[in-house]
gemmi code that builds the backbone of each chain (N, CA, C; Angstrom):
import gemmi

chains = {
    "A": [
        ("UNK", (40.189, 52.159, 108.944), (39.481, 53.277, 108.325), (40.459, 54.420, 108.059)),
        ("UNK", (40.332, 54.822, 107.065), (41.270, 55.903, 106.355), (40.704, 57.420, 106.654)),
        ("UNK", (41.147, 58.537, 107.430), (40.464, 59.568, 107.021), (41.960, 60.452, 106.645)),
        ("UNK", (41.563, 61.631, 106.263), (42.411, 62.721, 105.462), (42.071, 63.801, 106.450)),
        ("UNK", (43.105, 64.126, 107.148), (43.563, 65.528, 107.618), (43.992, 66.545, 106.737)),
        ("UNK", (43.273, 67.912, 106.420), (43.545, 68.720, 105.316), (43.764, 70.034, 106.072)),
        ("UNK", (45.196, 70.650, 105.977), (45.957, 71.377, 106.513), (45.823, 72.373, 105.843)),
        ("UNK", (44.613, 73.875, 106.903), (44.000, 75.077, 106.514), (45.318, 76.269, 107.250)),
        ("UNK", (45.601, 77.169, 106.492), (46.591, 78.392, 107.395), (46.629, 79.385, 106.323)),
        ("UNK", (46.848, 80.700, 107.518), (47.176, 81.817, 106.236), (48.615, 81.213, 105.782)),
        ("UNK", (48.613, 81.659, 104.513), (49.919, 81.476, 104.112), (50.602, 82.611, 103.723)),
        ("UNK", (50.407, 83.983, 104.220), (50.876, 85.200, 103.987), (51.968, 85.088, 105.292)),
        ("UNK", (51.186, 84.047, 106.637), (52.422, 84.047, 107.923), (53.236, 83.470, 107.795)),
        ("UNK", (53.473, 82.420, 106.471), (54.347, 81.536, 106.290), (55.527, 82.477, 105.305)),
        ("UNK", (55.127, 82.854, 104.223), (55.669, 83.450, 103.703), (56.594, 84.729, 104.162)),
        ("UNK", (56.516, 85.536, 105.578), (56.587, 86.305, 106.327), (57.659, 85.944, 107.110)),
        ("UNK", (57.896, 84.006, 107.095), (58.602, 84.140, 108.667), (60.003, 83.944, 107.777)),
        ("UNK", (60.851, 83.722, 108.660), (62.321, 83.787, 108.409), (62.386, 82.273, 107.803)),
        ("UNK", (64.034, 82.418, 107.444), (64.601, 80.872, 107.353), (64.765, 79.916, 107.877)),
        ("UNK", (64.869, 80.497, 109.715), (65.030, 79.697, 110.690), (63.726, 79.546, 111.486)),
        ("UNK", (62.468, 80.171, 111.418), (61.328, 80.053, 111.357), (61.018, 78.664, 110.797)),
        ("UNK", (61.025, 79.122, 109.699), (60.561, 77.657, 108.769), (61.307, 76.402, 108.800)),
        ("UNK", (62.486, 76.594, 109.539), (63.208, 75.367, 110.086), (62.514, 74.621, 110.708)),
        ("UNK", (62.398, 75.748, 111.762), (61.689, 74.807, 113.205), (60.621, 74.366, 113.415)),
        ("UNK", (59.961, 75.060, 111.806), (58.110, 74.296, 111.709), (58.618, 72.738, 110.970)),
        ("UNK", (59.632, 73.134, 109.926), (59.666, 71.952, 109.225), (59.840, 70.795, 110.366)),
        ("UNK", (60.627, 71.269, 111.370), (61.195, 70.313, 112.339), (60.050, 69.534, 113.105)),
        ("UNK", (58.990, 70.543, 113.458), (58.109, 69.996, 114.148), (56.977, 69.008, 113.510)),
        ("UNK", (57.080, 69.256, 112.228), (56.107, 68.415, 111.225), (57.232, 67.109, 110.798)),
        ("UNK", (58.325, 67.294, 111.150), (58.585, 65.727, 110.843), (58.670, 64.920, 112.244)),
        ("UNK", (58.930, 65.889, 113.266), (58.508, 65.374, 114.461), (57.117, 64.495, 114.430)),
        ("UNK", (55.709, 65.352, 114.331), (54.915, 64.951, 114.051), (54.683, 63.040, 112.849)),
        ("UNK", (55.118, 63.232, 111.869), (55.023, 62.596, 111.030), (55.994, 61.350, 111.654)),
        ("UNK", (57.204, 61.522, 112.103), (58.070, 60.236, 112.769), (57.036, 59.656, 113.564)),
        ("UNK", (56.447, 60.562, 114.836), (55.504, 59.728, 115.406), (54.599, 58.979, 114.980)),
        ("UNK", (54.138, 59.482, 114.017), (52.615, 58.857, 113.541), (52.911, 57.654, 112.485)),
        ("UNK", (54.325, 57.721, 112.016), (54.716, 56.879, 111.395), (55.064, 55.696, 112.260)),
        ("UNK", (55.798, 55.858, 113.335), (56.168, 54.700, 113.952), (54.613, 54.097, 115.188)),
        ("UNK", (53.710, 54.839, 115.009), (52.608, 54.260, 115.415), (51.645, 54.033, 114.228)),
        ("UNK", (51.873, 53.464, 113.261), (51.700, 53.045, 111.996), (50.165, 53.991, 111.760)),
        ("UNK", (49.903, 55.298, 111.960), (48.669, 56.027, 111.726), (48.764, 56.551, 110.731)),
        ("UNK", (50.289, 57.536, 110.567), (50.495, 58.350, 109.014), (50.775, 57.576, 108.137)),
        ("UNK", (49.512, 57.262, 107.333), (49.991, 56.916, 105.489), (50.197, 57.303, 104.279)),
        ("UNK", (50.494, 58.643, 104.887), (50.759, 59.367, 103.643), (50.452, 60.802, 103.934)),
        ("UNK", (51.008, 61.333, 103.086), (50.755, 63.148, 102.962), (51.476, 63.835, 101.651)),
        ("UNK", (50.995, 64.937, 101.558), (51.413, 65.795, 100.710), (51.852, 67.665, 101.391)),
        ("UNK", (52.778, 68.032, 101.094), (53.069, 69.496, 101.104), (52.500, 70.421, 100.009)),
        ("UNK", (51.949, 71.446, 99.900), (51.112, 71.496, 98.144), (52.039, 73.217, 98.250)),
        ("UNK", (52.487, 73.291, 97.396), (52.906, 74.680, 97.070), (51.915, 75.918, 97.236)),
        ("UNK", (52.176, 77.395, 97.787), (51.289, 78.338, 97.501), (50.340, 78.255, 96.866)),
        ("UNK", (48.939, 78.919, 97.658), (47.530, 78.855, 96.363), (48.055, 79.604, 94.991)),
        ("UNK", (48.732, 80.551, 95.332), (49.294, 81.457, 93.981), (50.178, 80.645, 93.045)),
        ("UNK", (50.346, 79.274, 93.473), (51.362, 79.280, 92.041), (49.913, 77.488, 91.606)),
        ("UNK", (48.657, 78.059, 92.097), (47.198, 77.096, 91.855), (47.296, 77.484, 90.403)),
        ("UNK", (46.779, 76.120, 89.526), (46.118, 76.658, 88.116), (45.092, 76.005, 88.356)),
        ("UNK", (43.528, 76.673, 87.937), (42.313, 75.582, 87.751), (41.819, 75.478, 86.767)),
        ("UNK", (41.134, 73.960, 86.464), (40.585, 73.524, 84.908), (38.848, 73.308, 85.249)),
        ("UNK", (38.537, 73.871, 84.061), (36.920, 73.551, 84.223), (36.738, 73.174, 82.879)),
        ("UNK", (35.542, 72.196, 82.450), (35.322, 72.305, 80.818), (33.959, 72.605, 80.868)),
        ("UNK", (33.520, 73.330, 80.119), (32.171, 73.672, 80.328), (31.966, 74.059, 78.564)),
        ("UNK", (30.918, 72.938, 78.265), (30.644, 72.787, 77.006), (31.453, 72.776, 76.032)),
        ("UNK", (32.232, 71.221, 76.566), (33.064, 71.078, 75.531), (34.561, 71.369, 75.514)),
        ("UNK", (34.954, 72.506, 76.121), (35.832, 73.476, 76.136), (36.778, 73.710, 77.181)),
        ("UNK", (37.866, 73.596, 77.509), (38.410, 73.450, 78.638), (39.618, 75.058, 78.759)),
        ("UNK", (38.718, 75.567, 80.048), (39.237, 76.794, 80.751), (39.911, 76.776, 81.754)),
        ("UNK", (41.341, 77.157, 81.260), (42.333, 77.446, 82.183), (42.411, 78.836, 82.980)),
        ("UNK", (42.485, 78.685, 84.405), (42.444, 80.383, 85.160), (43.937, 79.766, 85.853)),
        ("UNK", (44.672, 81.178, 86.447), (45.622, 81.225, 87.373), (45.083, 81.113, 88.383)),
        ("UNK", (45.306, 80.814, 89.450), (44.856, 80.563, 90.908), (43.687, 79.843, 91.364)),
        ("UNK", (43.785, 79.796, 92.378), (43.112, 78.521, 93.292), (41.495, 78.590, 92.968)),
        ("UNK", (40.971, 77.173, 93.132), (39.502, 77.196, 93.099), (38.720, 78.307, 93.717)),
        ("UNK", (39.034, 78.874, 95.128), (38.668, 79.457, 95.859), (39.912, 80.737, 96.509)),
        ("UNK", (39.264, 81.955, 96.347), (40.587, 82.800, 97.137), (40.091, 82.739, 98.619)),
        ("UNK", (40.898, 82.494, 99.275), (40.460, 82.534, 100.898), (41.459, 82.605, 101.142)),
        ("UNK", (41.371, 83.205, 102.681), (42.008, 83.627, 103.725), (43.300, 82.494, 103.968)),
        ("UNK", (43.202, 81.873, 104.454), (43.781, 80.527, 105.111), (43.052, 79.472, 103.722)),
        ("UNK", (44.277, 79.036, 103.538), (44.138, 78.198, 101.898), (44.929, 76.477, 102.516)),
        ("UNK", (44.291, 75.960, 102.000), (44.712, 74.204, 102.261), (46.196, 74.135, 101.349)),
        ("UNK", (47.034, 73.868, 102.361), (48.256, 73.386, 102.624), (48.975, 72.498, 102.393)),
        ("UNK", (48.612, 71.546, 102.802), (48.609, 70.159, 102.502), (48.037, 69.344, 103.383)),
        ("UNK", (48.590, 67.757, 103.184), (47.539, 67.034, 104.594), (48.179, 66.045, 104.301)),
        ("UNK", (47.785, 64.936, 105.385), (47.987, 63.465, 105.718), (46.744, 62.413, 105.511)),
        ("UNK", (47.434, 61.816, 105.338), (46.428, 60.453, 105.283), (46.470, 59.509, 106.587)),
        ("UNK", (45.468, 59.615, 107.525), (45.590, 58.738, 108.790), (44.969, 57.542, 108.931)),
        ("UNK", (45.768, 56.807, 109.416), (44.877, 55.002, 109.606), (44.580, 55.272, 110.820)),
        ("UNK", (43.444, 55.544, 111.112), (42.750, 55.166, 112.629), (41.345, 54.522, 112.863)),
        ("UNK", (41.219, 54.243, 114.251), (39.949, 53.095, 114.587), (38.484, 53.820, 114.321)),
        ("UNK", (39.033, 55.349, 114.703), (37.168, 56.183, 114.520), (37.712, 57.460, 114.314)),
        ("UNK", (36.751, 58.417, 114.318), (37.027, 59.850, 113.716), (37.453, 60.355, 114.732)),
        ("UNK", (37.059, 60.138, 116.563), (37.530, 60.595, 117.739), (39.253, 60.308, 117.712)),
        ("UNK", (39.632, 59.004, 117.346), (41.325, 59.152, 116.834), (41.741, 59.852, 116.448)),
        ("UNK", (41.179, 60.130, 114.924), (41.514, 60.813, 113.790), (41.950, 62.144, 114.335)),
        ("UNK", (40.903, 62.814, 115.137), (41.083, 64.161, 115.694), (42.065, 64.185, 116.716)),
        ("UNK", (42.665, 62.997, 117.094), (43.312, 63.339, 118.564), (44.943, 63.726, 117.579)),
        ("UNK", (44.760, 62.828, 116.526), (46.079, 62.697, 116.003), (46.188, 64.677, 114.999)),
        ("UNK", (45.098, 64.910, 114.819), (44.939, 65.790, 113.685), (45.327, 67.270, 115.108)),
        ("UNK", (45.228, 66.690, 115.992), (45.038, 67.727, 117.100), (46.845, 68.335, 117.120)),
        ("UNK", (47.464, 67.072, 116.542), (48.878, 66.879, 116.828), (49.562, 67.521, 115.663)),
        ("UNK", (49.175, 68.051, 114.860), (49.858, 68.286, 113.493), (50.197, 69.996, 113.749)),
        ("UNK", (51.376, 70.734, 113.659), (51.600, 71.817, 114.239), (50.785, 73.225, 113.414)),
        ("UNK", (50.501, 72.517, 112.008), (49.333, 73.479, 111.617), (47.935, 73.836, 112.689)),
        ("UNK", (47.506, 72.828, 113.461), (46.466, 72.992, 114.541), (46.796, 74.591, 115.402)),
        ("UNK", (47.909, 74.463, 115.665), (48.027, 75.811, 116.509), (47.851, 77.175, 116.237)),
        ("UNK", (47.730, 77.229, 114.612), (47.229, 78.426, 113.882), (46.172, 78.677, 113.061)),
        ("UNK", (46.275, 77.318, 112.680), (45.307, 77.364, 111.645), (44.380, 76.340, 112.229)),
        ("UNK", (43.990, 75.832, 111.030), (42.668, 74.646, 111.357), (42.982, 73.425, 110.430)),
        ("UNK", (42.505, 72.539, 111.384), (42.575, 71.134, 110.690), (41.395, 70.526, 110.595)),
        ("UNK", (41.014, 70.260, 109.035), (39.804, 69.516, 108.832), (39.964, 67.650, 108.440)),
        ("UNK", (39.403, 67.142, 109.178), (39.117, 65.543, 108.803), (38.478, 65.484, 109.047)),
        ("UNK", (38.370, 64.262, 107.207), (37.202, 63.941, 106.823), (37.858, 61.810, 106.588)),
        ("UNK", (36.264, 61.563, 106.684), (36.314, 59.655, 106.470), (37.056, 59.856, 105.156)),
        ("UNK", (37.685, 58.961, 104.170), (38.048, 58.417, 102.931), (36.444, 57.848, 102.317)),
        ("UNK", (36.008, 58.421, 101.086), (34.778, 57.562, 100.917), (34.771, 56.356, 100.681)),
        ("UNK", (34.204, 55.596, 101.163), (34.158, 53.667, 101.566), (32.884, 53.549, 100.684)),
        ("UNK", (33.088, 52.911, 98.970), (31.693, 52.947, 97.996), (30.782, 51.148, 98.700)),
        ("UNK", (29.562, 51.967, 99.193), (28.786, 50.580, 99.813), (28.633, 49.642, 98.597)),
        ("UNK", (29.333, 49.471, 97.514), (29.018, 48.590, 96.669), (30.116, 47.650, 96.706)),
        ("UNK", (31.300, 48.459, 97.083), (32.705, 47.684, 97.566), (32.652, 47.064, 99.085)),
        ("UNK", (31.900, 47.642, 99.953), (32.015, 46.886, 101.203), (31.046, 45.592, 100.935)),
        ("UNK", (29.716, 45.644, 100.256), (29.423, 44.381, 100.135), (29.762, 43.216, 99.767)),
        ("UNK", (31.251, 43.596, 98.980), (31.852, 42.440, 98.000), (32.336, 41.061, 98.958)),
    ],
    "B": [
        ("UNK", (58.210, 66.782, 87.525), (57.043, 67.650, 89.068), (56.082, 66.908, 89.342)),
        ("UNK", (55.793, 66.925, 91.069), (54.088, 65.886, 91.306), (53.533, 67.176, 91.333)),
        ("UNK", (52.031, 66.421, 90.962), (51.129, 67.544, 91.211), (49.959, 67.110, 92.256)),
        ("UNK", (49.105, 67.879, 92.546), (48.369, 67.442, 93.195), (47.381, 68.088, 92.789)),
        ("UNK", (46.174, 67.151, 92.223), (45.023, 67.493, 91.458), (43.440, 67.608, 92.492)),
        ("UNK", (43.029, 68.774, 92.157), (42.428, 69.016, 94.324), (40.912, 68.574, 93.653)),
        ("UNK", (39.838, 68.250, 93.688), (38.691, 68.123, 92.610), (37.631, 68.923, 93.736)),
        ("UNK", (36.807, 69.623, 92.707), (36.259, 70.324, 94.056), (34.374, 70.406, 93.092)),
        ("UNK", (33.795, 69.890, 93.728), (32.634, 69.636, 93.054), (30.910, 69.833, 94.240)),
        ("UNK", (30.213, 70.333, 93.703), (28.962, 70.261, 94.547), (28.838, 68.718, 94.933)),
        ("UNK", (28.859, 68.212, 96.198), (28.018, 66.856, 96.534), (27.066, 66.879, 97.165)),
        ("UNK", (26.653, 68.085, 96.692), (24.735, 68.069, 97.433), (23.734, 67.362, 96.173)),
        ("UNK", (24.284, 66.765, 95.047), (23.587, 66.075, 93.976), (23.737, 64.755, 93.961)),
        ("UNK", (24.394, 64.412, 95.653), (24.397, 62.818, 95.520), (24.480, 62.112, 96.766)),
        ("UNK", (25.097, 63.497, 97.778), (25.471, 62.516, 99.201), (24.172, 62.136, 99.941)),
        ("UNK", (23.212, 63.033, 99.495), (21.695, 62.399, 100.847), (21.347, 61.375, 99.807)),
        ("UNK", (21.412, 60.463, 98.548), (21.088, 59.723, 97.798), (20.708, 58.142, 98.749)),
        ("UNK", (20.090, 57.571, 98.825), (19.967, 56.440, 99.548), (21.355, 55.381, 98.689)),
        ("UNK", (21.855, 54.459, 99.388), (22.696, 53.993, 99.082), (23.287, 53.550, 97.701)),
        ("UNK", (21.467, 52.862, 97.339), (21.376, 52.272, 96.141), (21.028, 53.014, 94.718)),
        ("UNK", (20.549, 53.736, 95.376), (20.592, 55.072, 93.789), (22.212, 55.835, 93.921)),
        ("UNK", (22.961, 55.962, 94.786), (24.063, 55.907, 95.127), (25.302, 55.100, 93.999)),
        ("UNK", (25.068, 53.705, 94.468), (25.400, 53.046, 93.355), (25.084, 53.207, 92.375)),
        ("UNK", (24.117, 52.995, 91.803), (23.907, 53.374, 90.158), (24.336, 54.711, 89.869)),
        ("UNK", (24.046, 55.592, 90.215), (24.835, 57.375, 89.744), (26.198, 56.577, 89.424)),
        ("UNK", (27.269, 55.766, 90.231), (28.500, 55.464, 90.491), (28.712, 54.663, 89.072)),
        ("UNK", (27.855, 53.853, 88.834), (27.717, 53.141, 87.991), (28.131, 53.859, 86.591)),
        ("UNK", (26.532, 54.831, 86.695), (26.719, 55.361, 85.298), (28.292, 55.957, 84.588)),
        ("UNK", (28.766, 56.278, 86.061), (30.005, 57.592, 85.908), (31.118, 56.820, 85.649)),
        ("UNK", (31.296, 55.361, 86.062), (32.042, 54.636, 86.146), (33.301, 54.321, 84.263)),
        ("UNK", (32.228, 54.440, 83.530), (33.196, 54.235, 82.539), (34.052, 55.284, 81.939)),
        ("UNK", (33.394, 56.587, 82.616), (34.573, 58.042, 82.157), (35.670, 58.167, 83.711)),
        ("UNK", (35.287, 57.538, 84.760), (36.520, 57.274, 85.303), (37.082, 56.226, 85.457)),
        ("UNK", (36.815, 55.111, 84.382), (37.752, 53.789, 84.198), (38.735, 54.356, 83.100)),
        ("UNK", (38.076, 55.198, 82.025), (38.976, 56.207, 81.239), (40.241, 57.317, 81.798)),
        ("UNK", (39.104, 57.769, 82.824), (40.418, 59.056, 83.512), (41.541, 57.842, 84.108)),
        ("UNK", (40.836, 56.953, 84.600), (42.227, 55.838, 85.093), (43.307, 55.630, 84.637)),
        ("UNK", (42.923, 55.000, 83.172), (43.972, 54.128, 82.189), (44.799, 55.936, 81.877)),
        ("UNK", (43.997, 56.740, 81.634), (45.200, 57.944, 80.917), (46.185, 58.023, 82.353)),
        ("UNK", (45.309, 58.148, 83.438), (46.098, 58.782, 84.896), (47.443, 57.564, 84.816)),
        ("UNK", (47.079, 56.021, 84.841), (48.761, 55.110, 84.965), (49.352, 54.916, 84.014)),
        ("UNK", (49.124, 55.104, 82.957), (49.648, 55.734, 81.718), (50.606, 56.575, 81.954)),
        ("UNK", (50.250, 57.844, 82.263), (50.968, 58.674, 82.941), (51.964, 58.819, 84.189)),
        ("UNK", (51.738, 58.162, 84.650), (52.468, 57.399, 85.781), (51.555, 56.447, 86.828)),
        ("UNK", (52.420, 55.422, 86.716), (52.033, 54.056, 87.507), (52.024, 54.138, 89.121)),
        ("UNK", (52.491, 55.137, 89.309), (52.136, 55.317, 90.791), (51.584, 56.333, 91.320)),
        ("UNK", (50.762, 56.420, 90.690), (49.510, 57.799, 90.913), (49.308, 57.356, 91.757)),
        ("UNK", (48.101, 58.213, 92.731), (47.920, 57.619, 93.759), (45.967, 58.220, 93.934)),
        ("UNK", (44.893, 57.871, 94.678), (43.640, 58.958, 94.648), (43.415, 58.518, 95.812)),
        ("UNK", (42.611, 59.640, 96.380), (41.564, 58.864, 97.790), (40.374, 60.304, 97.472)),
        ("UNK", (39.452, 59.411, 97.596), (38.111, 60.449, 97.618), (37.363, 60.413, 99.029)),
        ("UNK", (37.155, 61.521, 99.197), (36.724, 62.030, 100.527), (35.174, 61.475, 100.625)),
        ("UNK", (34.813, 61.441, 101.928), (33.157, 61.584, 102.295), (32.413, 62.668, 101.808)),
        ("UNK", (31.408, 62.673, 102.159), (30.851, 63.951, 101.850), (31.233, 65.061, 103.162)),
        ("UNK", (30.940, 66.299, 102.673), (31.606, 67.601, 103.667), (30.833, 67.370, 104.921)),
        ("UNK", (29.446, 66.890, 104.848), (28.643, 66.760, 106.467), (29.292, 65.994, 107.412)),
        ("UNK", (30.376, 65.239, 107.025), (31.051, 64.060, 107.889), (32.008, 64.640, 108.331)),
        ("UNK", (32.484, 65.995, 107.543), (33.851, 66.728, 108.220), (33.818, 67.314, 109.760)),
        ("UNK", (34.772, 67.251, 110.427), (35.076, 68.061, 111.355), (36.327, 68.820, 111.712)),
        ("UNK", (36.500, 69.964, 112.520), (37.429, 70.668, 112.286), (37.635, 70.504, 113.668)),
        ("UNK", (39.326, 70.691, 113.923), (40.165, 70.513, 114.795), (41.372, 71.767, 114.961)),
        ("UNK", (41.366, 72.677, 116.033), (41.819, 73.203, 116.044), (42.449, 73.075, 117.324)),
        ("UNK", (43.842, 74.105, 118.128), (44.585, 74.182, 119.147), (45.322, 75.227, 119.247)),
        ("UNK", (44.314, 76.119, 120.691), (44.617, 77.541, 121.300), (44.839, 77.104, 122.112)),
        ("UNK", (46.243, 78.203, 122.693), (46.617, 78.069, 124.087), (46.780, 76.589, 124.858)),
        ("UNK", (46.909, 75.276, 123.489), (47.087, 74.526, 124.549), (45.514, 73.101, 124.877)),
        ("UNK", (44.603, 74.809, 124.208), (43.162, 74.009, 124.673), (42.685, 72.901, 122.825)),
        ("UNK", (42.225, 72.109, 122.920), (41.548, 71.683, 121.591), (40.343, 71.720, 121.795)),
        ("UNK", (40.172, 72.509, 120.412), (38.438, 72.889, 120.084), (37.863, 71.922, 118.572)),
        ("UNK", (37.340, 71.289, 118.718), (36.357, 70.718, 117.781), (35.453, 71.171, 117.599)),
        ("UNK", (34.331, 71.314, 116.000), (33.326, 72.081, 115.794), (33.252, 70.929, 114.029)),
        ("UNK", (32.040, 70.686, 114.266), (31.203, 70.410, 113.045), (31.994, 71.182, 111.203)),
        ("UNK", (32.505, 70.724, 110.261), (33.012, 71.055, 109.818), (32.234, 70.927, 108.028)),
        ("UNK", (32.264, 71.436, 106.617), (33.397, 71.604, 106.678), (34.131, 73.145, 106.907)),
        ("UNK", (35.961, 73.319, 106.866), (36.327, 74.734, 106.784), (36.211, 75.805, 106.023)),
        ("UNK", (35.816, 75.065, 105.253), (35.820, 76.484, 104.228), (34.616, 76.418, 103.538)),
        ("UNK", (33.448, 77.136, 103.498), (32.272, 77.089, 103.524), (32.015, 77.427, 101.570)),
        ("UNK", (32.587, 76.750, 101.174), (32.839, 77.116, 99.355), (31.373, 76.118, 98.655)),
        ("UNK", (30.969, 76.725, 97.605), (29.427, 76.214, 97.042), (29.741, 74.812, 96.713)),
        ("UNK", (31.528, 74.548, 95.837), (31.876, 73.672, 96.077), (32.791, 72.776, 96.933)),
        ("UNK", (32.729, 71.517, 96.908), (33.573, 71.176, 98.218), (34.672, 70.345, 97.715)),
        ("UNK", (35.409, 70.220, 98.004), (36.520, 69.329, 98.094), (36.684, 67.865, 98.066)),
        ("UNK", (36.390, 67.211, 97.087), (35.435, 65.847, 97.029), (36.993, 64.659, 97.149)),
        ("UNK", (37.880, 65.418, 96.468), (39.130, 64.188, 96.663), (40.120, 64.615, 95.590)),
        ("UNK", (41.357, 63.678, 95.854), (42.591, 64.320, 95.661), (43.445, 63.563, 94.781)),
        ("UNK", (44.054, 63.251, 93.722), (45.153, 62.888, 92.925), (46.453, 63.594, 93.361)),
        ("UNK", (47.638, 62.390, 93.496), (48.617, 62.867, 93.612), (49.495, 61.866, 91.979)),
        ("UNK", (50.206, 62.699, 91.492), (50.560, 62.283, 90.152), (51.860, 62.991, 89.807)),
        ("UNK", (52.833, 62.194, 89.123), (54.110, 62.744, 88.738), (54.164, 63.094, 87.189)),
        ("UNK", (54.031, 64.123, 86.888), (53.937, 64.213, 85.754), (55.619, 64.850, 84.836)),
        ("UNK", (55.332, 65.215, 83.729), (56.303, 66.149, 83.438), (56.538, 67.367, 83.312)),
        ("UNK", (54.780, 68.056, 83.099), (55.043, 69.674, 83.018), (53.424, 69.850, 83.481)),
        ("UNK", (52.928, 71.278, 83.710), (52.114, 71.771, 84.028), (51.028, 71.295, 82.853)),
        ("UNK", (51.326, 71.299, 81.371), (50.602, 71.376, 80.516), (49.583, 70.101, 80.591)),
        ("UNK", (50.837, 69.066, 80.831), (50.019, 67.696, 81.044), (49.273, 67.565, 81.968)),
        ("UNK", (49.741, 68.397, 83.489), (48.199, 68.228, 84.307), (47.046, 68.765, 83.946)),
        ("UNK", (47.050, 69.882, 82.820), (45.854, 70.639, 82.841), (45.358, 69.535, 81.522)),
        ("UNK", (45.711, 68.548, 81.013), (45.482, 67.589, 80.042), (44.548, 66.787, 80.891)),
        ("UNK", (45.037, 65.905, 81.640), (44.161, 64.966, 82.763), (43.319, 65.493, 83.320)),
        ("UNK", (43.721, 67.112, 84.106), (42.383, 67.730, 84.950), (41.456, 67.611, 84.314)),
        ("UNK", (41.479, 68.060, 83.055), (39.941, 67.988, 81.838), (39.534, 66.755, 81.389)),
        ("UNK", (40.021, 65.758, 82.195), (39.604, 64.192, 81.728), (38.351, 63.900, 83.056)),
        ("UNK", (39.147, 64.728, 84.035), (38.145, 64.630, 85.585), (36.757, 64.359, 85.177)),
        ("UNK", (35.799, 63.563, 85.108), (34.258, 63.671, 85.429), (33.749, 65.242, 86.187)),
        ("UNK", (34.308, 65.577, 87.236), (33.826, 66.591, 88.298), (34.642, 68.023, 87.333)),
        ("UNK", (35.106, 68.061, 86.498), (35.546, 68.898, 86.091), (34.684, 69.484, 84.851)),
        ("UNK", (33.754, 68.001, 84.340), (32.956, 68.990, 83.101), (31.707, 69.394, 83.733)),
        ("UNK", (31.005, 70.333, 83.045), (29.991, 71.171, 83.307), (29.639, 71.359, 84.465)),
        ("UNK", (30.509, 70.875, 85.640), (29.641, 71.495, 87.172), (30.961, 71.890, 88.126)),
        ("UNK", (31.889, 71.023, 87.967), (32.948, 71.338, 89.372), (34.512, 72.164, 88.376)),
        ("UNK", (35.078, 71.657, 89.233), (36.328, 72.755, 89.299), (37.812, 71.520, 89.627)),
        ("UNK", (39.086, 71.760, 89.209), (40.160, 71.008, 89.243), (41.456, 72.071, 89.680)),
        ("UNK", (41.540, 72.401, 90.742), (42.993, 72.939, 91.170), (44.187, 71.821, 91.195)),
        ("UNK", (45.131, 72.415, 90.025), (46.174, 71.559, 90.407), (47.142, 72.775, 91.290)),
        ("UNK", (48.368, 71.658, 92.326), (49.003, 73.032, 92.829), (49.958, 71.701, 92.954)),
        ("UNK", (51.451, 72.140, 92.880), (52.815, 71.241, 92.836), (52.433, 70.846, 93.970)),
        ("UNK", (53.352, 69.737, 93.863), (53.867, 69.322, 95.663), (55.096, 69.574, 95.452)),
        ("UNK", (55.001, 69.760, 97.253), (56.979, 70.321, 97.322), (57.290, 69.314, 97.910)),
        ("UNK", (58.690, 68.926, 98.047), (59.262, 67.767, 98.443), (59.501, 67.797, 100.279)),
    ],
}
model = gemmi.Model(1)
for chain_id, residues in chains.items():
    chain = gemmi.Chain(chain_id)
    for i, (resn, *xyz) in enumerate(residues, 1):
        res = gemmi.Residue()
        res.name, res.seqid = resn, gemmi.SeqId(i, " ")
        for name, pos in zip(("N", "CA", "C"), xyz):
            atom = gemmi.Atom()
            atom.name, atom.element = name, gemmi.Element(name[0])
            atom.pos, atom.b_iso = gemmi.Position(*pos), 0.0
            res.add_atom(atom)
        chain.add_residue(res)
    model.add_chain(chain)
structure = gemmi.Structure()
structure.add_model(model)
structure.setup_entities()
């Protein structure tokens, strides 16, 4: 079972910290990610650039509207995330517990949607 | 540049759906995203998607002091939610905002944040 850990933080503290700051986070997120890799859980992830450099598309009748910035302005803006292979969602969280965004921010996981028309096949 | 195409759409118009009216909605929608498909590997062959559950299945995970707190989720309490994600290599910004408007969830009800990925 696939769920997605989606990595919530201000990103005004990120932007704030030093060079060697952001070393030692980078350090700890590949820490993170080696582990989960060699316990075959992490399948994937993404890093997503600042909400500020977000463009969003809507078409609404026809017409397709481009805005600068993120779907949503909030506080603590999604980051990026992982993709975890685990047995149940109680995994999911132990591993999501582990990701060094947890200590500031918040980590949301969610299942991968599984279409009941594909599990019957 | 990859991008990462965030789709963010009301799923209060389908997730309490019983399974099988479920399917058919899926059905109907199915041939404007067999379309968004062929343009998306077109565009590059190693796109990648995963679509989320619905937001009632989320939970949030957090860690103070050491302690972990879990709580019923989802985080960000937005009208729309965060339904699932494209990751795609494209060549310029212009072309993602080309595909975003191919999205199903993007005409007349939801919303398409693209935001780079960094390496």
């Amino acid at each position: 079972m696939k769920y997605m850990a989606l990595i919530y933080g201000d990103a005004s503290r990120w932007e704030s910290s030093s060079e060697e700051e952001r070393e030692a986070v980078y350090g700890q997120y590949r820490a993170f990610g080696d582990a989960g890799g060699a316990a075959g859980v992490v399948a994937g992830g993404a890093e997503l650039a600042a909400s500020g450099d977000a463009t969003t598309v809507r078409v609404r009748d026809g017409e397709t509207l481009v805005t600068d910035g993120p779907y949503a302005e909030v506080k603590e803006a999604l980051g990026g995330f992982y993709l975890l292979e685990c047995e149940s969602m109680e995994e999911a969280l132990e591993w999501a517990a582990r990701i060094p965004g947890a200590e500031h921010g918040a980590i949301e996981v969610r299942p991968t949607y599984v279409d009941p028309a594909e599990v019957q096949l | 540049m990859k991008y990462a195409l965030l789709i963010y759409d009301d799923d209060s118009t389908w997730v309490d759906l019983p399974d099988e009216e479920k399917a058919a909605l899926r059905a109907e929608e199915m041939p404007m995203w067999a379309a968004l498909f062929e343009e998306l590997g077109k565009a590059d062959s190693n796109v990648s998607g995963h679509e989320l559950d619905g937001r009632h299945t989320a939970k949030v995970v957090s860690v103070r002091d050491g302690e972990r707190i879990v709580t019923d989720g989802p985080f960000a309490e937005t009208k729309e939610a965060l339904g699932g994600v494209f990751l795609i290599e494209l060549p310029d910004l212009d072309e993602a905002i080309r595909l975003a408007a191919l999205i199903p969830a993007a005409v007349q009800t939801g919303a398409i944040e693209i935001r780079p990925v960094l390496q």
